[in-house]
N, C-alpha and C positions, 0 to 999 in steps of 0.2 A: 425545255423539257418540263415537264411537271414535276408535281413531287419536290419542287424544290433543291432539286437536281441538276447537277453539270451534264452527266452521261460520260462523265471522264474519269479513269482511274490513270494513276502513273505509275508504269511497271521499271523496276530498276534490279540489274542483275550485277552483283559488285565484281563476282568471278568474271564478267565480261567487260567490264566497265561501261554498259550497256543501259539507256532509257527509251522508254518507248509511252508511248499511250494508247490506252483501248478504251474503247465505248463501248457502252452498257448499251440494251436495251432500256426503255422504258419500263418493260415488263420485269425487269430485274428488279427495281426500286421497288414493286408492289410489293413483293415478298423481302424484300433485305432493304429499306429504307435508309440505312448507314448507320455509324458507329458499332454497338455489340454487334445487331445483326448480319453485319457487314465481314467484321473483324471474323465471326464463327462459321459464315460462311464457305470463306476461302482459306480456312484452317481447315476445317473437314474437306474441303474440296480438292486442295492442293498438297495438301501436307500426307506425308506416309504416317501412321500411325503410332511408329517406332521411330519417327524422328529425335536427333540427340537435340540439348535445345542450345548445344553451344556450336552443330554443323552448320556450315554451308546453306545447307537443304530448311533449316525452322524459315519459317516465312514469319517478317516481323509486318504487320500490319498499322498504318494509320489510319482512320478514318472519319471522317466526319458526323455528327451525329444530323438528323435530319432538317431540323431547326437553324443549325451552325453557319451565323452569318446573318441570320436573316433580322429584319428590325424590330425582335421580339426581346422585350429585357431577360436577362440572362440567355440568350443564347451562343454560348461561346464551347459547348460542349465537344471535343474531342473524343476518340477512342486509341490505346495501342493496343495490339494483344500478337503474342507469337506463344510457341509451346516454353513455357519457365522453366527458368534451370534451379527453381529453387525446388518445385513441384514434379519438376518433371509432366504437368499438366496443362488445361487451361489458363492461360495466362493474360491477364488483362486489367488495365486501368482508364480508369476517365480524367482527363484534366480542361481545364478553362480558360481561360484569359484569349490571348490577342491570337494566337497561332492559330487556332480552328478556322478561324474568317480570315487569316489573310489568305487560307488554303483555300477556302472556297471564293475567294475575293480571284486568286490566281488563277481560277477554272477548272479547279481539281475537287473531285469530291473524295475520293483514297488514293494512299499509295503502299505498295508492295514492294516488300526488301527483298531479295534472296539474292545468295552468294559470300563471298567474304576477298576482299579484296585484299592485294600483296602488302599495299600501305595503306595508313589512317589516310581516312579521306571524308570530306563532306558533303551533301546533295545542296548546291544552289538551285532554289527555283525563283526566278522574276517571270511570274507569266505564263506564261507559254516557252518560255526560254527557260531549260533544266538542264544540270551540265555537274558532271563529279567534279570535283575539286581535291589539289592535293593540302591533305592537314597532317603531315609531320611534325610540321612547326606545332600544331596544336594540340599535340599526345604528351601528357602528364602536364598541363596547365588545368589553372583552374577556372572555372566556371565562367566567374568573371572575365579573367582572359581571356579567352575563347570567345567570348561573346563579343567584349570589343573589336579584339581584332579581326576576327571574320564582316563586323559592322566597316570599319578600316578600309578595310580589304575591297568589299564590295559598293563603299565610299555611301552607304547611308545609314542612316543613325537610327534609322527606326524598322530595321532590319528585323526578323524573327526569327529566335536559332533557337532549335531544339535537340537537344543533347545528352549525352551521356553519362560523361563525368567521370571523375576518377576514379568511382567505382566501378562499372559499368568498364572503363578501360583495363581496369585488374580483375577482373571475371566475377566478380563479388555477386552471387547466387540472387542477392534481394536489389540489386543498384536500380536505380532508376530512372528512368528518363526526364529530364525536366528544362522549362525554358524558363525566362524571365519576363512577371507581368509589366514589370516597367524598366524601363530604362536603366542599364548599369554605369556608375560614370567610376571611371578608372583613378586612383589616388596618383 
């Protein structure tokens, strides 16, 4: 695909415990190339206007920015955005590091949240193989923890987890999403 593009989004519904994937047009990338314009697009598109940002219903968006991955220096650019429970608004940030490319390394150019699932659980993706996972064990650890043992878990070490945190697990208005650029080694 042009554009620098997979043609793939990963649609994940947690109410269902549910993955899927859908293709883009070509024609989609002209106009919404990825990251912001990505992220605003299927907020206005999908989202009811009066969405609460702590239902079911907010669609939490990742997406890649259009560059993301590619052999251009700094090209590591990410997007999230869902409607903020701190604004009640537009909500969105840019982060860097290793996570944007190994999502476009795995075939994916975004992925869509919606739902809320019965228990804490995580999305593995290797590839083309994407599969919920149960993380009980991993509700009020911290960062660090989480990180390893999901690396543990999935037996490699250079694993990409992007996460929550204990903020984010306590509903905390401003928490934020965040992964690790290198390596965490457990004491």
């Amino acid at each position: 695909m042009k554009f620098g593009a997979s043609g793939k989004i990963l649609r994940v519904n947690l109410t269902k415990a549910s993955v899927k994937t859908e293709y883009l047009p070509e024609s989609f990338y002209q106009l919404y190339p990825g990251g912001k314009a990505m992220v605003g697009y299927f907020l206005l598109k999908e989202m009811r206007s009066n969405t609460n940002p702590y239902s079911p219903d907010n669609l939490l968006i990742i997406a890649n920015g259009l560059l993301t991955g590619s052999p251009v220096s700094t090209a590591t650019r990410f997007t999230v955005g869902a409607r903020s429970p701190l604004t009640g608004g537009y909500g969105e940030s840019e982060a860097a590091g290793f996570w944007g490319p190994e999502l476009r390394n795995a075939g994916w150019d975004a992925i869509l949240i919606t739902g809320r699932s019965e228990e804490p659980v995580y999305l593995c993706i290797r590839d083309a193989q994407v599969s919920i996972q149960p993380a009980k064990h991993l509700w009020g650890r911290s960062p660090e923890y989480v990180q390893a043992t999901i690396r543990d878990e999935i037996a490699d070490k250079n694993i990409r987890v992007l996460q929550i945190g204990l903020g984010g697990e306590n509903l905390v208005r401003f928490a934020a999403i965040t992964h690790a650029i290198t390596p965490i080694k457990m004491a």
